[in-house]
C-alpha positions in Angstrom: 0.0 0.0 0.0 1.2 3.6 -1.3 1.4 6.2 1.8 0.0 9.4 0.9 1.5 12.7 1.6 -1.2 15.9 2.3 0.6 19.1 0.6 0.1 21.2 3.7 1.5 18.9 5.9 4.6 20.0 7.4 7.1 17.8 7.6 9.3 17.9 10.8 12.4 16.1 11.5 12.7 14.5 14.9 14.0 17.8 17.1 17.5 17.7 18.4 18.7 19.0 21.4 22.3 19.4 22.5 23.5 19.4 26.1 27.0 21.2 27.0 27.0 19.0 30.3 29.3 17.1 32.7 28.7 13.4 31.9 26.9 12.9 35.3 23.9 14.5 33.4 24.0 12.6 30.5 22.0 9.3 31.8 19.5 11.3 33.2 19.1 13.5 30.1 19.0 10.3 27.7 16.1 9.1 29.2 14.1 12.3 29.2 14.9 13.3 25.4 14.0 9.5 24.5 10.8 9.5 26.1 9.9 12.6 25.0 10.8 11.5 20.9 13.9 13.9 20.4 17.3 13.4 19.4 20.4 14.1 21.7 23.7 15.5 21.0 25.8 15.4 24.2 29.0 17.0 24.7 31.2 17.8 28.1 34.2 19.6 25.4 33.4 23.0 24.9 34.8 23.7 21.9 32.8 20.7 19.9 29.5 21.8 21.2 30.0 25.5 19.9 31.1 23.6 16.4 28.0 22.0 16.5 26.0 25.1 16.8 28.1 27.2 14.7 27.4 24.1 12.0 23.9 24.0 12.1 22.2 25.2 15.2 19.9 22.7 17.1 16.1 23.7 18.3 17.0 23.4 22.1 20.3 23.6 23.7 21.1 22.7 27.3 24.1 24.0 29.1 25.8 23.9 32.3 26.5 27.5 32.7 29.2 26.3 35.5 31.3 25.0 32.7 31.7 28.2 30.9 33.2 31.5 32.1 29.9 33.3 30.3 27.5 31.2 29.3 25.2 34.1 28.0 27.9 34.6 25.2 27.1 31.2 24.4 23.5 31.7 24.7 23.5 35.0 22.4 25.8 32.8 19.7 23.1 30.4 19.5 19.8 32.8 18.9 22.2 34.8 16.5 22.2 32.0 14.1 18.4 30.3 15.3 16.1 32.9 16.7 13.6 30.1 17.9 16.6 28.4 19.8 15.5 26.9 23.1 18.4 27.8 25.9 18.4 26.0 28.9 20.8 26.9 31.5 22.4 24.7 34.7 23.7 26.8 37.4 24.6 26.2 40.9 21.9 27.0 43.5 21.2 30.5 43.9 23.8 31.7 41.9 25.1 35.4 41.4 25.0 34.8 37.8 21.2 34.2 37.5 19.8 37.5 36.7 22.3 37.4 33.6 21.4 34.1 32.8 17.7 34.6 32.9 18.3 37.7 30.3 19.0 35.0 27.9 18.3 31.1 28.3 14.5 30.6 28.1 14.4 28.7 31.6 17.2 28.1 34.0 17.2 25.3 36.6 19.2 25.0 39.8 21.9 22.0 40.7 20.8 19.6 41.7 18.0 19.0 38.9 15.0 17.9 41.5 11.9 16.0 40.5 10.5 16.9 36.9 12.4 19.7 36.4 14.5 18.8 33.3 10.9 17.8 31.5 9.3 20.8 32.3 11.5 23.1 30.9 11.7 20.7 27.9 8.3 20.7 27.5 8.0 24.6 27.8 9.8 24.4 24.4 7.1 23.6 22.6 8.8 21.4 20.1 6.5 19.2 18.3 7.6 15.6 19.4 8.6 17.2 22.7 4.9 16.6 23.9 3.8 13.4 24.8 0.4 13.7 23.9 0.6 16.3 20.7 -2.9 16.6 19.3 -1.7 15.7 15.6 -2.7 17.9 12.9 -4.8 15.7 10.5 -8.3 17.4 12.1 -7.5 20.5 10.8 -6.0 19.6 7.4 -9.4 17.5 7.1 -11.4 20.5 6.9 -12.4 19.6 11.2 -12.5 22.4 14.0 
């Protein structure tokens, strides 16, 4: 059997995030982004992470702004070559840094992630397969309300 393809449906590629993180993040993080249908970069080196972006910039980027001397440098890279860029920031808890941070990552959460924490800031992203329960779009391109 032939699939058919609607002309006005958009086609997405699964969403990719990268995470700029110490490798103590990375089981946790794997998890998440495979339950939630996206595609993970993961990188604790620096300098291959801002390749990445600099190559083709990924819809959300996580970061562990502890790593880097100014992570809103970082930040500002990355919406200067994606404006839709999702920037999620790691700090210590209570850090001095956070009202800088805030300026630019879309959500910032504290060391040591707690609970639901890394989802909900995912989720806040609104990428497409980053919600578990997406109404899909065929309603709407059948003419439904």
């Amino acid at each position: 059997m032939a699939s058919i393809s609607l002309p006005h449906e958009p086609q997405h590629a699964t969403p990719t995030a990268l995470a700029l993180m110490p490798s103590s993040f990375e089981r946790d993080l794997r998890s998440l982004v495979r339950e939630l249908g996206l595609h993970l970069e993961f990188s604790s080196a620096t300098e291959i992470a801002m390749a990445r972006i600099e190559a083709s910039c990924p819809e959300l980027v996580l970061v562990d702004c502890d790593l880097l001397g100014r992570a809103e440098d970082l930040f500002q890279f990355a919406r200067s070559l994606r404006p839709d860029v999702w920037l999620i920031g790691v700090t210590c808890y209570w850090s001095e840094r956070d009202e800088s941070l805030r300026r630019f990552a879309n959500a910032l959460i504290h060391k040591p992630p707690r609970g639901d924490e890394w989802r909900r800031a995912v989720l806040a992203s609104g990428l497409p397969t980053a919600q578990p329960h997406a109404p899909t779009r065929w309603p709407r391109l059948l003419g439904e309300r």
